[in-house]
C-alpha positions in Angstrom: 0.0 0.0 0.0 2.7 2.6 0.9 4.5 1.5 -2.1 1.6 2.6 -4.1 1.0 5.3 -2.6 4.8 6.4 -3.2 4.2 5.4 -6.6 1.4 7.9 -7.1 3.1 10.7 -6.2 6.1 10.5 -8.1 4.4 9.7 -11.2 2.0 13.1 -10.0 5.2 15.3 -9.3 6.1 14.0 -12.8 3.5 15.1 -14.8 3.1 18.3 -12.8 6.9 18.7 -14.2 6.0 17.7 -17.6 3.1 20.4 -17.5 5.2 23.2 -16.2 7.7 21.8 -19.0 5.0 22.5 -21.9 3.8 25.9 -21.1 7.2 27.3 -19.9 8.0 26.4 -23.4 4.6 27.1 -25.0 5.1 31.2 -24.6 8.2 31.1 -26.7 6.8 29.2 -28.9 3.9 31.3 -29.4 5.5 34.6 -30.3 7.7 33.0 -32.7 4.7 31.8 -34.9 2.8 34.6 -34.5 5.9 36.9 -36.0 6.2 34.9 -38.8 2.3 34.9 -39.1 2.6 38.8 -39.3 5.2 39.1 -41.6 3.8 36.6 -44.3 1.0 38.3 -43.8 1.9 41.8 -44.1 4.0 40.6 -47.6 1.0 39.5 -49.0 -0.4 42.5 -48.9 2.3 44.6 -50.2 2.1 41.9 -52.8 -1.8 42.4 -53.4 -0.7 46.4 -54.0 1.8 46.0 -56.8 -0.3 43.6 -58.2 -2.7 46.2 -57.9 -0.5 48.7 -59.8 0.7 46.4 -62.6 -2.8 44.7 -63.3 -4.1 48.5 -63.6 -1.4 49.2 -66.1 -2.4 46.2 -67.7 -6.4 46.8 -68.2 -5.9 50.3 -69.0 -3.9 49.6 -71.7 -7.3 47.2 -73.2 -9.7 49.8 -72.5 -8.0 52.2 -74.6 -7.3 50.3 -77.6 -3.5 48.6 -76.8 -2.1 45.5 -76.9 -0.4 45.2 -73.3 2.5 42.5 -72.9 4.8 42.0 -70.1 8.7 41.9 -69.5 11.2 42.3 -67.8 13.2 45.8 -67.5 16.5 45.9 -65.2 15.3 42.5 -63.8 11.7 43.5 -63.1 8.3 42.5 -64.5 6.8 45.6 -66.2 4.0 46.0 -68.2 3.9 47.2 -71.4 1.4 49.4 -73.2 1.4 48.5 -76.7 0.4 52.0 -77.4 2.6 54.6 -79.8 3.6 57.2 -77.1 4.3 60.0 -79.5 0.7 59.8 -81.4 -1.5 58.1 -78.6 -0.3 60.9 -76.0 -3.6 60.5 -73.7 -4.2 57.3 -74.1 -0.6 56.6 -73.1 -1.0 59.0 -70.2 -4.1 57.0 -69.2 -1.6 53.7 -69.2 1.3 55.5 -67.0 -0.6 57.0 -64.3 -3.1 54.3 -63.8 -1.3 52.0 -61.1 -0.5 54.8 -59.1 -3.9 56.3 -59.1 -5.5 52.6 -58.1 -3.0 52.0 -55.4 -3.6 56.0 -53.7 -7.4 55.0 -54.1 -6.6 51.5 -52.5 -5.1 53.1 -49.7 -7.2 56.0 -49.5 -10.6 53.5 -48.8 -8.4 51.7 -46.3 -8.0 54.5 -44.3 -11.3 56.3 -45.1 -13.8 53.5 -44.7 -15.0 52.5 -41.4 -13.9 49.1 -40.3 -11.5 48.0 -37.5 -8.6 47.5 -39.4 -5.0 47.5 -38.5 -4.1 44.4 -39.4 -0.9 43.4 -40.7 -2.6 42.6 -44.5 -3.6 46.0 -44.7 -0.4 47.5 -43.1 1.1 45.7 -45.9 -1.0 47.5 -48.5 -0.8 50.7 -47.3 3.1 50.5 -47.3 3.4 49.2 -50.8 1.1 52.2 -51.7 3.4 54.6 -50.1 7.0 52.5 -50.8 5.4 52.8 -54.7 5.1 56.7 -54.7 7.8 57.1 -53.3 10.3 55.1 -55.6 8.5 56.5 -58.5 9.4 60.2 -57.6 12.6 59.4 -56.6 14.6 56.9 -57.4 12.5 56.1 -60.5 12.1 59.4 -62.0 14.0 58.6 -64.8 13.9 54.8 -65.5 13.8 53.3 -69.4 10.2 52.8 -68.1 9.2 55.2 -65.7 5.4 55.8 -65.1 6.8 59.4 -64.2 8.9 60.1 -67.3 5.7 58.8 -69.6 3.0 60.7 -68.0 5.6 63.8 -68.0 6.2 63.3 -71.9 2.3 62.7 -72.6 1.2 65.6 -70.7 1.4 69.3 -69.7 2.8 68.0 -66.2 6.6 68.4 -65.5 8.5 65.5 -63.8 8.3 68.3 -60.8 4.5 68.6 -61.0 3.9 65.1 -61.0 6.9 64.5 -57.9 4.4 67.0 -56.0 1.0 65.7 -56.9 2.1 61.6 -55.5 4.7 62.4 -53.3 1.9 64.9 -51.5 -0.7 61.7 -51.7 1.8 59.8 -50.4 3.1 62.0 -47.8 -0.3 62.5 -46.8 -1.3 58.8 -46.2 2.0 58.1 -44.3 1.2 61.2 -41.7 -2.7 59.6 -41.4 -0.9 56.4 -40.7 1.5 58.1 -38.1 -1.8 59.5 -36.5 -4.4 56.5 -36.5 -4.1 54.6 -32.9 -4.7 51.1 -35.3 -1.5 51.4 -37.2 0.9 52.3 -34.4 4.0 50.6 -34.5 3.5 50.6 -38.0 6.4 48.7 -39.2 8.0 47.5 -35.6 6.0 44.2 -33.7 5.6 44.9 -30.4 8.2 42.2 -27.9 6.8 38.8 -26.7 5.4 39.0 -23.6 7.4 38.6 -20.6 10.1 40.8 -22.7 10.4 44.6 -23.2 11.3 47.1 -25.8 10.5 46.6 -29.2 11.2 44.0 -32.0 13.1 45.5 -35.1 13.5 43.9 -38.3 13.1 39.8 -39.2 13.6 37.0 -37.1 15.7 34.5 -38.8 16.5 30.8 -37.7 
């Protein structure tokens, strides 16, 4: 009897250990997956926005009479018009400055309609909408391709112009991002719990 009785307990302090085992373990665990939940997630949505951008290009170029194909230019996909720039000047215009336009509307019905958003698909969206602009006034001002240098030849709109008018959308979006309580920590996760500070960057294994 006392042998049994000794028995019991042993094989209870055991699996009271094993239990303590599982969720000390569980919580880092946790964090890990949820991180790499976030940040597939958030990629799909800056996915879904140049997506966005390209397939505007792409239907754009149908509705006003071209034959669109797609490439590769510098080793990225772009899509082209199938338009004559020099004697189709609005048409072409239409073409260039239709995925910007569709992702500033994208991101302006995020943040305009009502919804409880925040979410890291969305954040994703919002920030390939405004990582877009941006490239385009800057860095890709003058590309064999640029949207900007097309809509600046097809048009009474200087490259400056044009710099103001979607670097201003854009500029505006990122400061009603900085403002909205739902997108705070916009682009840093917050620690796992039990730690403190914030989480920077990727977590890589």
């Amino acid at each position: 009897m006392a042998l049994g009785t000794a028995a019991q307990r042993a094989l209870a302090q055991s699996s009271a250990d094993s239990a303590g085992h599982d969720s000390a373990d569980a919580p880092r665990r946790a964090p890990s997956a949820s991180r790499h939940h976030y940040w597939r997630r958030m990629a799909a949505g800056f996915a879904t926005s140049l997506l966005a951008h390209e397939g505007a290009h792409f239907v754009t170029a149908v509705a006003v009479g071209g034959r669109p194909t797609v490439g590769i230019d510098k080793g990225r996909p772009t899509v082209y018009s199938g338009l004559d720039a020099t004697k189709q000047k609005r048409q072409q215009f239409l073409f260039s400055s239709m995925g910007l336009n569709v992702q500033a509307l994208l991101d302006e019905a995020i943040l305009d309609v009502p919804h409880d958003g925040g979410g890291a698909f969305e954040r994703g969206v919002l920030a390939g909408g405004i990582a877009t602009a941006l490239f385009y006034v800057t860095l890709g001002r003058t590309a064999s391709v640029s949207d900007v240098d097309f809509m600046a030849r097809t048009s009474s709109l200087s490259k400056g112009d044009i710099t103001v008018i979607y670097g201003g959308v854009a500029l505006m979006h990122a400061v009603r991002i900085h403002r909205d309580g739902r997108y705070a920590n916009f682009f840093v996760r917050p620690a796992a719990a039990g730690e403190h500070g914030l989480r920077v960057g990727v977590h890589v294994e």
